[in-house]
Residue, then its C-alpha position, 0 to 999 in steps of 0.5 A: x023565331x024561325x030558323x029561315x028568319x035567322x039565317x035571313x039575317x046572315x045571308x038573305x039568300x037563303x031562302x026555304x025554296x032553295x032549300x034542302x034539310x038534312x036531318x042527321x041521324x043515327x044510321x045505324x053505324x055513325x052518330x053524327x054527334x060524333x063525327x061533327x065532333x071529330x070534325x069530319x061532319x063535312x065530308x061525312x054528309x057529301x057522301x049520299x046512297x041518293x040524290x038527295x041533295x038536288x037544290x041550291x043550299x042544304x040546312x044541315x040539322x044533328x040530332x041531338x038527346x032529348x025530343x025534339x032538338x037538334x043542333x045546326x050545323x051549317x048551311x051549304x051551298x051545292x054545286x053538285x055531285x059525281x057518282x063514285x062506282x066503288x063505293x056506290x055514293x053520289x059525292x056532292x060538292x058541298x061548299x059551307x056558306x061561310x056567313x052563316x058559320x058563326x052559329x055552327x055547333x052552338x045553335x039548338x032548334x026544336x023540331x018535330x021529326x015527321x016519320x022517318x024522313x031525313x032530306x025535307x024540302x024546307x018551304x013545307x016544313x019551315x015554320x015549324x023550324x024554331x030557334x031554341x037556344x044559343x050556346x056561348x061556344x061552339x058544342x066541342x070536347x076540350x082537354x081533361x078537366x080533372x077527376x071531379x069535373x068528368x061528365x060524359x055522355x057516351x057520345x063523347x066518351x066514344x069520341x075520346x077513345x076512338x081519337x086517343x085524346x092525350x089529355x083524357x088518356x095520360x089522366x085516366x090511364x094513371x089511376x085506378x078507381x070507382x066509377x059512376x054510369x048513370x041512365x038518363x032514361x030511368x035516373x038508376x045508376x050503377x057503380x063500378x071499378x077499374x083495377x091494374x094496368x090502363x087503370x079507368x082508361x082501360x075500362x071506359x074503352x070497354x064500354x065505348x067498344x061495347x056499351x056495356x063493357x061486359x056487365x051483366x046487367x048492361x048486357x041485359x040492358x042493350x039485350x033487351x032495349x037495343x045497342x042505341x041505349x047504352x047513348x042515354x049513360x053517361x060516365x063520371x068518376x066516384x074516386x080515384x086510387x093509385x094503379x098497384x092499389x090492392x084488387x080487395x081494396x078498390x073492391x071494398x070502395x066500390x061496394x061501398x059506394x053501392x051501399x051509399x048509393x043505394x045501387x043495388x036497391x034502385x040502381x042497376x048494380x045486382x051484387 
């Protein structure tokens, strides 16, 4: 089905030639993944370098990993914009069509970016615009879930520090431990650990300020590949030890699980 044919069914006004498509996209400095999770999605997008926004309604569309996916993110209606001299934005007044809310962060369409274009004019592109699945609840990040239920993709782990998530801290930062990166690009893995004060929390900042957390081998990663890369990892947690555990100790853990994992073989663990 087509996405226009969907939204048709909510709001029969929304029509393509009305329409602008905004493909949101990493710009360099925000992942708009993450801001939609940090629920500022809605003001973030109203501030626009130009006019892009110059029809009735705007289709927001998020990128999301994978080829081709994108998560909707809602429709809204334009009333226009103000142009603000100190920050040289042209601010719209976005209002979100709330008819078409209910599917906000949990429909996915697949969609063929062409080129670099960002704002579409949606009757030439529309067919090509199709629902792809529906997740039962809205894409969001909830409270800690337990050592052996933590998965996360550096998208959310970044949203986890830069908000301060009680939950996420209190249980990360009361343990020492080893812990798992694994490369959704190539399937390596590499193991690490986290000794003292700030326990795992501590750590997990690191990669989340950096992407490599000053490893050696993730630096040369991003060196090579670009800082981008480091959204294909994602973070999980091998075992937990208490925080005044010996350094020698969590360093004995640690090697085994590179021994078991075979991380210095296949992954990209290099001692």
């Amino acid at each position: 089905m087509r996405l226009f044919d969907f939204l048709s069914l909510m709001d029969p006004t929304v029509t393509p030639e009305q329409t602008k498509i905004h493909l949101a996209t990493w710009n360099g400095e925000e992942n708009p993944l993450d801001v939609f999770l940090g629920g500022t999605f809605d003001d973030w997008q109203r501030s626009q370098t130009r006019r892009n926004f110059e029809r009735r309604f705007v289709v927001a569309l998020i990128s999301l990993p994978g080829l081709n996916r994108w998560m909707y993110a809602g429709v809204y209606e334009s009333h226009g914009s103000v142009w603000d001299e100190v920050r040289q934005y042209n601010v719209y007044d976005l209002r979100e069509r709330v008819a078409c809310s209910e599917f906000v962060g949990r429909l996915v369409v697949g969609f063929p970016r062409p080129g670099r274009q960002s704002y579409l004019n949606a009757e030439s592109w529309a067919d090509g615009i199709l629902v792809g699945e529906i997740f039962p609840k809205r894409l969001t990040i909830g409270e800690f879930p337990g050592f052996k239920a933590v998965d996360l993709a550096k998208s959310e782990l970044d949203i986890i520090v830069a908000q301060n998530l009680e939950s996420w801290r209190t249980a990360l930062s009361s343990v020492a431990g080893v812990y798992l990166i694994s490369d959704t690009t190539t399937g390596k893995l590499y193991v690490g650990s986290a000794t003292g004060e700030g326990g795992i929390w501590a750590r997990w900042c690191q990669y989340a300020f950096s992407g490599h957390g000053g490893n050696v081998e993730l630096v040369a990663i991003l060196a090579a590949e670009g800082s981008a890369r480091a959204n294909t990892f994602r973070y999980s947690v091998l075992e937990i030890a208490d925080t005044h555990a010996s350094h020698n100790d969590i360093i004995g853990r640690e090697s085994h699980w590179k021994k078991v994992l075979l991380t210095r073989d296949h992954g990209w663990n290099s001692n």
